[in-house]
C-alpha positions as CSV (number, residue, x, y, z in Angstrom):
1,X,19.1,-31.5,-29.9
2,X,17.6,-28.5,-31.0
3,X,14.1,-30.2,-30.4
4,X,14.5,-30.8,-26.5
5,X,16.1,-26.9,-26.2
6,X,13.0,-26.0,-27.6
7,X,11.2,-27.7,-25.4
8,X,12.9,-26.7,-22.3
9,X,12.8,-23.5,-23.2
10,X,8.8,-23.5,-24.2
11,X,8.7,-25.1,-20.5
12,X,10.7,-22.5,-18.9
13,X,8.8,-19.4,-20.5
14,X,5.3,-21.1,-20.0
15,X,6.2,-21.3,-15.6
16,X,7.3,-17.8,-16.1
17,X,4.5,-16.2,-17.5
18,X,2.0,-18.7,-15.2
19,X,4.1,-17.4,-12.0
20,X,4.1,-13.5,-13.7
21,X,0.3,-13.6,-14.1
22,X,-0.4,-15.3,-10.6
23,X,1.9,-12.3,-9.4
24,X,-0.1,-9.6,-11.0
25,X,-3.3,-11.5,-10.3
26,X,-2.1,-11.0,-6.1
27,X,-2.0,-7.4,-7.1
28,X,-4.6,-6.9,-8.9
29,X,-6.7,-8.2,-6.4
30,X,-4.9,-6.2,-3.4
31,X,-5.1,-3.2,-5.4
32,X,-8.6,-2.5,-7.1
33,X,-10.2,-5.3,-4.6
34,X,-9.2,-4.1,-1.2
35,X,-8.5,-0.5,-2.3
36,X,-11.7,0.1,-4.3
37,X,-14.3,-2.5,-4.0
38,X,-13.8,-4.0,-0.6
39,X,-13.3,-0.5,0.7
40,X,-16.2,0.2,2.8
41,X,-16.0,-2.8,4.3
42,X,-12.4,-2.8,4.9
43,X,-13.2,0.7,6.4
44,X,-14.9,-0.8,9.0
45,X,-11.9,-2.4,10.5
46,X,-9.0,0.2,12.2
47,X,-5.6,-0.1,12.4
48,X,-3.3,2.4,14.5
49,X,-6.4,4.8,13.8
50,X,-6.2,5.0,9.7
51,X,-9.1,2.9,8.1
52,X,-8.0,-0.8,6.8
53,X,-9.9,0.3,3.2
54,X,-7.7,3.8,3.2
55,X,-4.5,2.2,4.4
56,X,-4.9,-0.5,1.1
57,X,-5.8,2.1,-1.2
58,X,-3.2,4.8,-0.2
59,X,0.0,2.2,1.0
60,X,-1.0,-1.7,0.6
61,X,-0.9,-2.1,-2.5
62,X,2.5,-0.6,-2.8
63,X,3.9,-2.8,-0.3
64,X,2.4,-6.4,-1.4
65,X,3.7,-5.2,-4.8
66,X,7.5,-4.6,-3.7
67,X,6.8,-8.1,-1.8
68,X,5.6,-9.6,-4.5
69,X,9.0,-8.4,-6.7
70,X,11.0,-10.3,-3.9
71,X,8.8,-13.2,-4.5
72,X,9.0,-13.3,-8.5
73,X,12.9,-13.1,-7.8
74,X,13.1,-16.3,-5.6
75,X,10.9,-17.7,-7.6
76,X,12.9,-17.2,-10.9
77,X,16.1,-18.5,-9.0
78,X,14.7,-21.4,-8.3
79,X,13.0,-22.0,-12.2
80,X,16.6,-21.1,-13.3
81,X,18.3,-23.3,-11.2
82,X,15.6,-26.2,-12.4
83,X,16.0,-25.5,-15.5
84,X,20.0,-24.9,-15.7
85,X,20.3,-21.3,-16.3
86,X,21.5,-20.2,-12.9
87,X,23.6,-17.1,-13.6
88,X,25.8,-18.0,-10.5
89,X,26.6,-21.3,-12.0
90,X,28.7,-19.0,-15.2
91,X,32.1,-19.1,-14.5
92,X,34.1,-16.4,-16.7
């Protein structure tokens, strides 16, 4: 018994940390690719007058990172609902 927890739990914290580094590989990208690298070419496109490379360095990043914290939740829900650990499912 303890075997298979161990293995469903060696499961469960291998998707996490695949999903968490996909997540911070997202931001990563946004952040130092569009906001540093990609910035003079982003600069060439305008939106509502600000720069597209300004806009990503200055708000972007901040906004695809609380998007991505709404994403790593509904992804966790579903992983812990796979996996049996749904907090809803507790009944005390």
């Amino acid at each position: 018994m303890s075997q298979i927890g161990s293995r469903y739990r060696q499961a469960y914290w291998k998707r996490n940390l695949t999903y968490v580094g996909l997540l911070l590989g997202v931001w990563f990208v946004v952040s130092y690719g569009f906001g540093i690298l990609l910035v003079e070419q982003l600069n060439a496109i305008r939106i509502g007058g600000f720069q597209l490379g300004f806009w990503f360095a200055q708000q972007g990043s901040i906004y695809v990172f609380v998007v991505l914290i709404f994403v790593y939740v509904k992804l966790m829900n579903r992983l812990d609902r796979e996996f049996e650990v749904d907090e809803r499912d507790e009944t005390s």
